[in-house]
py3Dmol code that shows the C-alpha trace and the ligand (Angstrom):
import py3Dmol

protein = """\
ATOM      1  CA  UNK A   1       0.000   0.000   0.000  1.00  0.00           C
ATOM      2  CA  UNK A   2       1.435   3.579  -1.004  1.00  0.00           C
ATOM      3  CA  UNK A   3       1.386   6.176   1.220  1.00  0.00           C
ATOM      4  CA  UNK A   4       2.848   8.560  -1.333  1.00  0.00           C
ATOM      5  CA  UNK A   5       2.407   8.737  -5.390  1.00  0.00           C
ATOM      6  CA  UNK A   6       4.807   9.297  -7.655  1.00  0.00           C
ATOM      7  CA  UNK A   7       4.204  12.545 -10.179  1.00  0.00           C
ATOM      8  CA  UNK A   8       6.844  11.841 -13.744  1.00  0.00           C
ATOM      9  CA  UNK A   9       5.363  15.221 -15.930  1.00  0.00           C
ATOM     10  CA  UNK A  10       2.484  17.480 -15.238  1.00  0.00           C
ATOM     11  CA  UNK A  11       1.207  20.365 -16.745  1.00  0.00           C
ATOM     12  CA  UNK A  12      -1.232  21.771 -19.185  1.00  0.00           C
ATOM     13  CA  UNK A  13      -1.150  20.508 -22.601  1.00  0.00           C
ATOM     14  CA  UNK A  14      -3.415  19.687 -25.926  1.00  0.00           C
ATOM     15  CA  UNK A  15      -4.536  15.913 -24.617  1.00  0.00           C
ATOM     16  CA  UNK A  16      -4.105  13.885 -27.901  1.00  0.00           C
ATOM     17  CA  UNK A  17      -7.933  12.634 -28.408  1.00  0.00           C
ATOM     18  CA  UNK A  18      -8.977  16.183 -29.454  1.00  0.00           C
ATOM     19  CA  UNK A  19     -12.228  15.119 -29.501  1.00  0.00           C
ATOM     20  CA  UNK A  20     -12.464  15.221 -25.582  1.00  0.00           C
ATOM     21  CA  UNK A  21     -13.440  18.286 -23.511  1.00  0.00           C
ATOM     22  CA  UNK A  22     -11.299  20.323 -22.079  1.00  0.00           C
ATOM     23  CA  UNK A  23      -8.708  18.671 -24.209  1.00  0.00           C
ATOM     24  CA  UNK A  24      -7.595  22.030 -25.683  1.00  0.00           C
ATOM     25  CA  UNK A  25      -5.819  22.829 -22.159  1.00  0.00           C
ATOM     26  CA  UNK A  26      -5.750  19.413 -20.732  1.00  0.00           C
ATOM     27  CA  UNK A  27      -4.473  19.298 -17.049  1.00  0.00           C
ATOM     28  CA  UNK A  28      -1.752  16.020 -17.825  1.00  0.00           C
ATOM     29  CA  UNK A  29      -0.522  14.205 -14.692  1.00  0.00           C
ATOM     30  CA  UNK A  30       1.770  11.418 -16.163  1.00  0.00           C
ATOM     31  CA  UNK A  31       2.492   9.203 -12.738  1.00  0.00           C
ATOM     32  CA  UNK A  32       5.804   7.211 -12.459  1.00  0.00           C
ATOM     33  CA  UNK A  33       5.598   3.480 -12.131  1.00  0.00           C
ATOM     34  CA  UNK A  34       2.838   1.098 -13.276  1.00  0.00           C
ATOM     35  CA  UNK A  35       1.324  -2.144 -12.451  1.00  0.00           C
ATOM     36  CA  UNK A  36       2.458  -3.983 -15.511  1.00  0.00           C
ATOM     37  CA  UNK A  37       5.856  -4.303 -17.477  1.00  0.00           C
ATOM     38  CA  UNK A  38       5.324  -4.270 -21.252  1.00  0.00           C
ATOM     39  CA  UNK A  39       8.290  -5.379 -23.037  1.00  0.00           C
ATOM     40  CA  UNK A  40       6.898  -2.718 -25.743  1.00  0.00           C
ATOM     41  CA  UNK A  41       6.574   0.220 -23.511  1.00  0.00           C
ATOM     42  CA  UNK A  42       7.866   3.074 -24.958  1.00  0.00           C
ATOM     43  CA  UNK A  43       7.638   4.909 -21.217  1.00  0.00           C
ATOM     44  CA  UNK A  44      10.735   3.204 -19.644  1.00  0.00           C
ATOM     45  CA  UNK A  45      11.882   6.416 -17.418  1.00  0.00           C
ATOM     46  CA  UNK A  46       8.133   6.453 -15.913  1.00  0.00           C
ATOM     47  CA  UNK A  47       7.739   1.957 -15.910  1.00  0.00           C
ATOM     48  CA  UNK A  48      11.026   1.233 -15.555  1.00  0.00           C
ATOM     49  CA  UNK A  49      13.634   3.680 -13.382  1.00  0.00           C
ATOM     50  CA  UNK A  50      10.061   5.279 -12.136  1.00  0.00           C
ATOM     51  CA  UNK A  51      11.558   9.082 -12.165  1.00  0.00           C
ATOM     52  CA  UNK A  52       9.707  11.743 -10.290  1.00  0.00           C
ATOM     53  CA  UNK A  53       8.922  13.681  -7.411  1.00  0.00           C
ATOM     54  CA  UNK A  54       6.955  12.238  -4.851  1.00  0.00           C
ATOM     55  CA  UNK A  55       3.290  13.815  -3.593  1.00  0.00           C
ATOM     56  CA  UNK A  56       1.252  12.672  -0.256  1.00  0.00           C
ATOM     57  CA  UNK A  57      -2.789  13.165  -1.285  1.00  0.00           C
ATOM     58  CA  UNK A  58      -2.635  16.849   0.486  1.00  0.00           C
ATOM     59  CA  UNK A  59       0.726  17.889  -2.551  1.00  0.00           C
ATOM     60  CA  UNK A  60      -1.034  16.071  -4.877  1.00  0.00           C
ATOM     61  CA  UNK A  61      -4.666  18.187  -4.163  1.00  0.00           C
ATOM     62  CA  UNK A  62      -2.176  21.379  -4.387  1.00  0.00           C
ATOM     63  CA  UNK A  63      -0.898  20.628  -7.263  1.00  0.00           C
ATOM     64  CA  UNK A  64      -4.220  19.302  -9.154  1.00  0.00           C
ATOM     65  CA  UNK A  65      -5.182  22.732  -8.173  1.00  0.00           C
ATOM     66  CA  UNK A  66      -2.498  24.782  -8.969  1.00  0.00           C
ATOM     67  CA  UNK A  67      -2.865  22.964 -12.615  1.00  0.00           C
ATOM     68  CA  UNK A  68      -6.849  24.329 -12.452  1.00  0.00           C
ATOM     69  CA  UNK A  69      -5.154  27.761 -11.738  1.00  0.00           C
ATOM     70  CA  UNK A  70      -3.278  27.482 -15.063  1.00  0.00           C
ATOM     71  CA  UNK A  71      -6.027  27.001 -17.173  1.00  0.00           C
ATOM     72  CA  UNK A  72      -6.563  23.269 -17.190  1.00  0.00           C
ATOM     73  CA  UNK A  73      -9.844  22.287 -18.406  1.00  0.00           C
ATOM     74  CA  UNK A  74      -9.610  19.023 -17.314  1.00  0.00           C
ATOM     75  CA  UNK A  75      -7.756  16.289 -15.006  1.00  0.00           C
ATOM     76  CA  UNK A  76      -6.006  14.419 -17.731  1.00  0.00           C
ATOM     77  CA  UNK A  77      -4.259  10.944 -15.529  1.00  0.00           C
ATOM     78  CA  UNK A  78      -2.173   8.748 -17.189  1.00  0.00           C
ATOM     79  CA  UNK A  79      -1.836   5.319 -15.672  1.00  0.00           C
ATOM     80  CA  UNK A  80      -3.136   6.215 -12.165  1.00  0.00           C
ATOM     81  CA  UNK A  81      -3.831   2.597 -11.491  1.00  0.00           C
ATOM     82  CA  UNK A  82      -0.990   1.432  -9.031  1.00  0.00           C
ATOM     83  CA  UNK A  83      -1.478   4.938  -6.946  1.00  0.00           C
ATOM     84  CA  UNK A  84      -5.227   5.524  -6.977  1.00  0.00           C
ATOM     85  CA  UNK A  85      -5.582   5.072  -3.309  1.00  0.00           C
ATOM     86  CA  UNK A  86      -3.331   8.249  -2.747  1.00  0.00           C
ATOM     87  CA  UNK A  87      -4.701   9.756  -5.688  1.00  0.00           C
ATOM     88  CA  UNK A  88      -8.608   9.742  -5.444  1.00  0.00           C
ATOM     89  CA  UNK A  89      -9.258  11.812  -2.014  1.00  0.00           C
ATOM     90  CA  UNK A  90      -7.178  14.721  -3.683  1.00  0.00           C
ATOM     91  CA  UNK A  91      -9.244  14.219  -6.712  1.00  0.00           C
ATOM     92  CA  UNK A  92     -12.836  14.057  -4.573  1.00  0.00           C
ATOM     93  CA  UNK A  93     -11.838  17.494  -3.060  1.00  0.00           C
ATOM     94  CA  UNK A  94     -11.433  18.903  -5.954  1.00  0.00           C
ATOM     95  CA  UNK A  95     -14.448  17.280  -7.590  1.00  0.00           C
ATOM     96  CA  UNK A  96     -16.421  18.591  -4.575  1.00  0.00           C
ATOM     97  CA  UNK A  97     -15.236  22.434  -5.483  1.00  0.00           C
ATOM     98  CA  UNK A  98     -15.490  22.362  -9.823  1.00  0.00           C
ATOM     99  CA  UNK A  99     -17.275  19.757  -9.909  1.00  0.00           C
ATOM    100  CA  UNK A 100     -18.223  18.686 -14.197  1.00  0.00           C
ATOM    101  CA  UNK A 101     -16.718  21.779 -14.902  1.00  0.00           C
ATOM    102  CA  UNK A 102     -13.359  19.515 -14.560  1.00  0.00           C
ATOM    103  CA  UNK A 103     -13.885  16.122 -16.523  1.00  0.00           C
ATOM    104  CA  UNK A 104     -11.779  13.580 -14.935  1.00  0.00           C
ATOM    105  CA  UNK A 105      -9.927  11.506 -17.834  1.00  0.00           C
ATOM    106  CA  UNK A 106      -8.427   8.139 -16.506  1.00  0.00           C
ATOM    107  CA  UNK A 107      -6.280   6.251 -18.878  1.00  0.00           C
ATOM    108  CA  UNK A 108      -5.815   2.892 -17.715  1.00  0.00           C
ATOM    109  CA  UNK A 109      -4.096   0.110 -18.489  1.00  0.00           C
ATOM    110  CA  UNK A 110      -6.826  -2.259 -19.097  1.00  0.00           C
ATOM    111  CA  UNK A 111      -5.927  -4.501 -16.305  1.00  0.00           C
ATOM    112  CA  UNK A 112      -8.265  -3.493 -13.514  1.00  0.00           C
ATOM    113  CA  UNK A 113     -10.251  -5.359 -11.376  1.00  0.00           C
ATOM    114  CA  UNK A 114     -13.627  -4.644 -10.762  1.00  0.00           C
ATOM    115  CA  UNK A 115     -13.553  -3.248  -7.365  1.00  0.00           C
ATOM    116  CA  UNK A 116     -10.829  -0.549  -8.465  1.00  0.00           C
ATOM    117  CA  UNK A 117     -12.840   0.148 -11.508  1.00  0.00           C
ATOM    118  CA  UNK A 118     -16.071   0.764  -9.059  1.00  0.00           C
ATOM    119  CA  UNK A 119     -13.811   3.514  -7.084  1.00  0.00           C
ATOM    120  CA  UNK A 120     -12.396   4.755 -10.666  1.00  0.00           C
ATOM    121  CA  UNK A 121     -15.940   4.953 -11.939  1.00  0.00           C
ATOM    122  CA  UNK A 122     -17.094   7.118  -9.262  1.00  0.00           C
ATOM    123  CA  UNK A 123     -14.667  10.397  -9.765  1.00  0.00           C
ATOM    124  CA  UNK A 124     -14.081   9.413 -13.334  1.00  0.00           C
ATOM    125  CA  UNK A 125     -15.782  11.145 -16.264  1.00  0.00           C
ATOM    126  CA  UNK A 126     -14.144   9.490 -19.472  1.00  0.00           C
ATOM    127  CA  UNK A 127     -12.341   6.357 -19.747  1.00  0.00           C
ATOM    128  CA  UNK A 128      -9.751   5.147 -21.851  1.00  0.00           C
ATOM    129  CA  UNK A 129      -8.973   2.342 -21.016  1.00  0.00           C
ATOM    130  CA  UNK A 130      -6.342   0.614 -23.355  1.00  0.00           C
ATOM    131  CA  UNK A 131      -6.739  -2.802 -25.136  1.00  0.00           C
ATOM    132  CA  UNK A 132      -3.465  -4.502 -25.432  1.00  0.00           C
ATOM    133  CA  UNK A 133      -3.651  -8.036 -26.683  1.00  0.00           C
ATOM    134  CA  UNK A 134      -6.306 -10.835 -26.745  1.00  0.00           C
ATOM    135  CA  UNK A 135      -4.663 -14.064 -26.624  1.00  0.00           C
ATOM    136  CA  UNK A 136      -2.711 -15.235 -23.927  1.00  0.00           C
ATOM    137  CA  UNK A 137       0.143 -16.223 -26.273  1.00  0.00           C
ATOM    138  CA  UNK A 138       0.242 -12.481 -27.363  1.00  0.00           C
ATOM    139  CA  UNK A 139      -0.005 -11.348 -23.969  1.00  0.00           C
ATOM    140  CA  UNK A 140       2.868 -14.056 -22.882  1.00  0.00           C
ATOM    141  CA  UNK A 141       5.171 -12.861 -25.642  1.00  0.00           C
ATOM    142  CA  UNK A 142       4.822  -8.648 -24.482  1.00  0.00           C
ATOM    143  CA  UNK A 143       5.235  -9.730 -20.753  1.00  0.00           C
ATOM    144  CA  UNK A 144       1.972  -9.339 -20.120  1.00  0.00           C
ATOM    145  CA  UNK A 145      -0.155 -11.313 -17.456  1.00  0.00           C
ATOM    146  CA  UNK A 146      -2.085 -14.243 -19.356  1.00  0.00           C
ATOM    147  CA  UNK A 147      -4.885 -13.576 -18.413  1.00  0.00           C
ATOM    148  CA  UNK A 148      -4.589  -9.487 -19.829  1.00  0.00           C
ATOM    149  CA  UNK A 149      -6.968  -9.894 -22.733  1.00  0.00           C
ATOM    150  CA  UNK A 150     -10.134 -11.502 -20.881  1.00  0.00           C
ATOM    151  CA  UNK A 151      -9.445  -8.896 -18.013  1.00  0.00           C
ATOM    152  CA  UNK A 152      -9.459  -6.141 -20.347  1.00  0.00           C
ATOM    153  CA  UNK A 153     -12.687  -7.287 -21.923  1.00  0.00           C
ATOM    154  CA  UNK A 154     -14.094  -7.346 -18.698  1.00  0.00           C
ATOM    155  CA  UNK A 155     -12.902  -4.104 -17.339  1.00  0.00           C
ATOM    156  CA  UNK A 156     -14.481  -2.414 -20.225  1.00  0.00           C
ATOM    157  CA  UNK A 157     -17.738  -4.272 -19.794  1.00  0.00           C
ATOM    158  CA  UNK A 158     -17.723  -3.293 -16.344  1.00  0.00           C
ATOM    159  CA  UNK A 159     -17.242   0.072 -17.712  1.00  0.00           C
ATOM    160  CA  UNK A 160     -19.461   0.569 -20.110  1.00  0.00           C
ATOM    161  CA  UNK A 161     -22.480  -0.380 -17.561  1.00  0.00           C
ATOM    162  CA  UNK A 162     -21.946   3.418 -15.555  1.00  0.00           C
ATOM    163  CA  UNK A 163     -20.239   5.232 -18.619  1.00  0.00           C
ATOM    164  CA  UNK A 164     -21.325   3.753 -21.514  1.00  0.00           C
ATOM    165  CA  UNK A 165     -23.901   6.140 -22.944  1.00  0.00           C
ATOM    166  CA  UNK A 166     -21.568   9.016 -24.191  1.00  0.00           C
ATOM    167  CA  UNK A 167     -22.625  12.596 -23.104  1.00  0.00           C
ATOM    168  CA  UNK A 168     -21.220  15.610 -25.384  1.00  0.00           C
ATOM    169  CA  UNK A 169     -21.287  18.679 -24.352  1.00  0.00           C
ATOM    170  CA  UNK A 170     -22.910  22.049 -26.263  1.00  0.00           C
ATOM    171  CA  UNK A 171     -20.185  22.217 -28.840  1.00  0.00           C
ATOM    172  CA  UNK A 172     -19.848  18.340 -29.261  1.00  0.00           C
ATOM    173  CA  UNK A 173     -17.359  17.066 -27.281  1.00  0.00           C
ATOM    174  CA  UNK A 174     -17.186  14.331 -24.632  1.00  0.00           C
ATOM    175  CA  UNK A 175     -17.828  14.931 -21.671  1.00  0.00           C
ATOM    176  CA  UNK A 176     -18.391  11.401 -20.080  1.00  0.00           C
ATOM    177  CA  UNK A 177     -17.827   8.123 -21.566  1.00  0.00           C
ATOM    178  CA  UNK A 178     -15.481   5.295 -22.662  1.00  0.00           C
ATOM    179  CA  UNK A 179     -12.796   5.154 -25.583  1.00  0.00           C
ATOM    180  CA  UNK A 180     -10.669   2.415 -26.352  1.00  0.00           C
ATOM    181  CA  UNK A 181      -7.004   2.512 -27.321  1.00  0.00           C
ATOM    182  CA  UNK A 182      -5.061   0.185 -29.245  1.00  0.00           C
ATOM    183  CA  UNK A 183      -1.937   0.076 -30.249  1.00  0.00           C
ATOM    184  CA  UNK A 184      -1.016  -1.802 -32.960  1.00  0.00           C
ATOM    185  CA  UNK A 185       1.747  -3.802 -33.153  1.00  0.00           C
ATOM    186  CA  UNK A 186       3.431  -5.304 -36.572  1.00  0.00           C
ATOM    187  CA  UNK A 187       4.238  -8.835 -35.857  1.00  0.00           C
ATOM    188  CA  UNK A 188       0.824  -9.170 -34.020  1.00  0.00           C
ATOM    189  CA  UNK A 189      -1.741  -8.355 -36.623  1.00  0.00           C
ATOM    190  CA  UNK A 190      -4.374 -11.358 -35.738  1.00  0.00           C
ATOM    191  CA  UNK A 191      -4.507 -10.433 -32.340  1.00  0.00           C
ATOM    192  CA  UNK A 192      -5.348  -6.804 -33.354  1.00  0.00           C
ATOM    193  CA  UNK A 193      -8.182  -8.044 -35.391  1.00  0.00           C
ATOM    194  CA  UNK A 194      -9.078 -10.383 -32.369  1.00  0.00           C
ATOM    195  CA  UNK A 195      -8.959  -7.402 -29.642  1.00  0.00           C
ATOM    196  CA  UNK A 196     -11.459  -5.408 -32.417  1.00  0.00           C
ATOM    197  CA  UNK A 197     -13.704  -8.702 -32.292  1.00  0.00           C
ATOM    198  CA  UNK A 198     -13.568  -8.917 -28.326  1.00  0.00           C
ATOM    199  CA  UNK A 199     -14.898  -5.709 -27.859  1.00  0.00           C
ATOM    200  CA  UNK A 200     -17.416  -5.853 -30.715  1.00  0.00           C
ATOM    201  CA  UNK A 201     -18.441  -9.020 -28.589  1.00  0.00           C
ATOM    202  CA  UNK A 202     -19.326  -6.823 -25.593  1.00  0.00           C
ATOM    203  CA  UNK A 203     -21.514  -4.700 -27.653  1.00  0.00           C
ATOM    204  CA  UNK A 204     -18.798  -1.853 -27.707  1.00  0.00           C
ATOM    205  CA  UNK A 205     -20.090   0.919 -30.384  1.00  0.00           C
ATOM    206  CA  UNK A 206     -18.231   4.056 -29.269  1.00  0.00           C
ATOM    207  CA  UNK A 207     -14.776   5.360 -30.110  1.00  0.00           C
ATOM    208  CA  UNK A 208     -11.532   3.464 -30.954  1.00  0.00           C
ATOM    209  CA  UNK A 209      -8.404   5.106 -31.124  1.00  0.00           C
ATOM    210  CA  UNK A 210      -5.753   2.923 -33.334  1.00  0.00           C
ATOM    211  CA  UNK A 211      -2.119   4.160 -32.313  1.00  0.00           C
ATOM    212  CA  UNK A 212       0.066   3.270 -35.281  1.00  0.00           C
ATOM    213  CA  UNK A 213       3.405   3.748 -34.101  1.00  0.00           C
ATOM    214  CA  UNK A 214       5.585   3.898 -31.092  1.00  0.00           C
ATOM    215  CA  UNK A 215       9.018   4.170 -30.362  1.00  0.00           C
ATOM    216  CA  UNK A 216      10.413   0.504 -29.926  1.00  0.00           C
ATOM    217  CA  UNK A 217      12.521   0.972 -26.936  1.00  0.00           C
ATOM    218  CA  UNK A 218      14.611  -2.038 -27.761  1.00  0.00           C
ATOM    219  CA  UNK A 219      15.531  -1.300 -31.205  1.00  0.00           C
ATOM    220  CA  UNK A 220      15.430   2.578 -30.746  1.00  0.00           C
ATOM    221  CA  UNK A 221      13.182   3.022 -34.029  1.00  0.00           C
ATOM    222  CA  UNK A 222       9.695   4.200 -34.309  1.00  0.00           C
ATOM    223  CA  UNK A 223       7.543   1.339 -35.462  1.00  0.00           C
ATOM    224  CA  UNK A 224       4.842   2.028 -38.028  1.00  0.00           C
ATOM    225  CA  UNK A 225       1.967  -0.206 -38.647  1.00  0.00           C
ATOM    226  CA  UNK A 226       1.194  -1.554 -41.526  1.00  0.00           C
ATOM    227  CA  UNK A 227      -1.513   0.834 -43.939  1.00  0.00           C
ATOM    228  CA  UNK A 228      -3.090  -1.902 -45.263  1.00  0.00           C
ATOM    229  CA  UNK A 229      -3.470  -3.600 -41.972  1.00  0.00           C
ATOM    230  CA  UNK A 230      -4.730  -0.815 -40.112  1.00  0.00           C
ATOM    231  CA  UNK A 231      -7.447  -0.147 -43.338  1.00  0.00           C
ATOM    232  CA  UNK A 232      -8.547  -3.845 -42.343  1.00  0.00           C
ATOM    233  CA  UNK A 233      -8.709  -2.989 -38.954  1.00  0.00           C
ATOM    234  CA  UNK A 234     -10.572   0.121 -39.313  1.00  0.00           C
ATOM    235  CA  UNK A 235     -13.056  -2.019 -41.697  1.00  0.00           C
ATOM    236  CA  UNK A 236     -13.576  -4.459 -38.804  1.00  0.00           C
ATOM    237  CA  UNK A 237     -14.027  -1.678 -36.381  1.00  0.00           C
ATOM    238  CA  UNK A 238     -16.986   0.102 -38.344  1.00  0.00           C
ATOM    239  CA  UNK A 239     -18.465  -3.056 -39.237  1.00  0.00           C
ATOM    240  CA  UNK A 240     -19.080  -3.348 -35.720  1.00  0.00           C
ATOM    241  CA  UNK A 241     -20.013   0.032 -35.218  1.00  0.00           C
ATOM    242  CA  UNK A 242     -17.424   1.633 -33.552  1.00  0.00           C
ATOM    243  CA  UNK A 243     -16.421   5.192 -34.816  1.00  0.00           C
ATOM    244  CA  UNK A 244     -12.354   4.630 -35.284  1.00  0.00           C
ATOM    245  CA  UNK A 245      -9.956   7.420 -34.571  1.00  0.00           C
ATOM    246  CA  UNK A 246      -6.512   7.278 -35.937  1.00  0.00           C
ATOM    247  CA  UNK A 247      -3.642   8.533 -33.180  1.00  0.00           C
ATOM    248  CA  UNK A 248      -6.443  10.812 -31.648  1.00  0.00           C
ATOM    249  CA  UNK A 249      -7.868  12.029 -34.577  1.00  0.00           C
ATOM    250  CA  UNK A 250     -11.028  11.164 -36.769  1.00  0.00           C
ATOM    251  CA  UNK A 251     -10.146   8.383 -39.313  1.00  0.00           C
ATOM    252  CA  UNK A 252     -10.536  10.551 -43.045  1.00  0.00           C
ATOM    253  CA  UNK A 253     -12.116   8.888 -45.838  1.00  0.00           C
ATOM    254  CA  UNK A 254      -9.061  10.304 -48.266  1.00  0.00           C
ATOM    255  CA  UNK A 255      -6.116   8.448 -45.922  1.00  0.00           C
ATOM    256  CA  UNK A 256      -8.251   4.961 -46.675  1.00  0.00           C
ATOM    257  CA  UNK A 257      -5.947   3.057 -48.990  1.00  0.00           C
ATOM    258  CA  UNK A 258      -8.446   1.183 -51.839  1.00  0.00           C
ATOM    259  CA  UNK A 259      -7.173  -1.645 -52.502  1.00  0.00           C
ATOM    260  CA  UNK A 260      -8.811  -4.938 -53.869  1.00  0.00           C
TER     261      UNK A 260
END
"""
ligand_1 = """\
8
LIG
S 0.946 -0.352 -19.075
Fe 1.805 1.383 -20.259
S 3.286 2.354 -18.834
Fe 2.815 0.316 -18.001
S 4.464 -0.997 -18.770
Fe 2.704 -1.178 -20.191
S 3.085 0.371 -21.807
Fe 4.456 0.871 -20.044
"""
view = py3Dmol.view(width=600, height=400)
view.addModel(protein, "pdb")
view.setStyle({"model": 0}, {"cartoon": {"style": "trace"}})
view.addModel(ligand_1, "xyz")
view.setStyle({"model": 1}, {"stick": {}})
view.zoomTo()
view.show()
């Protein structure tokens, strides 16, 4: 059990689904270690040597705050999993002052049990939750736990029960609900197509966001996916109904590549 969390990077910036609210002046808190160790993570100095300064839940409400004071629109967390104990009675007091006026964004690693998620659920406004791998092969060869890809499923079910009818706000943006990320990886294209069919499964209909590249901390190269493979992907997506964003953005009709 923490005591104290660990803060890597915060500050305001443009969060990267644009489509969010508040996400033109996003309040970013980017904690230091995680729960799981990704032999793809392209985070290593948060995962991996966990840099940072460390916050009790008093620092941390001060400095949620002082981010509000800056213009943050909203509470932007990345990977709050492993610290939301210290983390969510800072976040309550200053839910109890703004309020909706500051959207909570929690982006998770997919690998939450359902008690956490209950807590989560109850100061969180959007979710985006990631969607690693499916099969426990997959999961096996990233490092993953075995059991990742019917956890994630689950976690999102679970989620989808208390935030799965989007809200937008006036000019269209959300304001409460669940996206999905996924990253796609080159050498595990089936699995890809399996994670779309999983959530499909679950009746998931709202917004996937396909990352396409990372930096492979191994190699030291940015990997790109595939075009062709992420057109297929896309296909499977919409077939299902999900509205597919492409590294944050809306998926254009002109970047398709036709082919036969
Ligand atoms: S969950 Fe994210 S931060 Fe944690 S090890 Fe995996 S890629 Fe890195």
């Amino acid at each position: 059990m923490y005591s104290k969390l660990r803060v890597y990077k915060s500050g305001i910036h443009l969060g990267e689904e644009r489509i969010v609210a508040g996400n033109c002046n996003s309040g970013m808190v980017n904690f230091s270690g995680c729960h799981l160790a990704c032999n793809f993570c392209y985070t290593p100095e948060t995962s991996v040597e966990q840099l940072g300064q460390d916050f009790s839940t008093g620092e941390f409400a001060e400095l949620l705050e002082e981010l509000v004071v800056r213009g943050a629109r909203n509470l932007n967390f990345i990977s709050p999993s492993h610290v939301w104990a210290v983390a969510a009675p800072a976040v309550r007091r200053l839910k109890a002052k703004y309020g909706r006026r500051l959207p909570l964004i929690l982006k998770t690693s997919g690998y939450e049990r359902s008690g956490m998620l209950s807590s989560m659920a109850a100061l969180g406004d959007i979710f985006v939750p990631d969607f690693k791998v499916w099969s426990t092969d997959v999961a096996r060869a990233c490092n993953l736990p075995a059991d990742y890809g019917i956890t994630a499923q689950s976690a999102i079910r679970q989620l989808l029960q208390t935030h799965g009818a989007t809200q937008y706000t006036h000019d269209r943006k959300i304001a409460s609900g669940v996206l999905v990320r996924h990253l796609m990886m080159p050498e595990h294209f089936d699995d890809s197509l399996a994670v779309i069919d999983a959530l499909g499964e679950i009746g998931f209909r709202s917004y996937l966001n396909l990352m396409t590249y990372y930096y492979e901390p191994r190699s030291r190269r940015i990997l790109n996916a595939n075009p062709s493979q992420r057109d297929l992907l896309v296909a499977r997506a919409e077939q299902l109904g999900m509205s597919v964003m492409v590294n944050g953005k809306p998926f254009q009709e002109q970047e398709r590549k036709l082919y036969a």
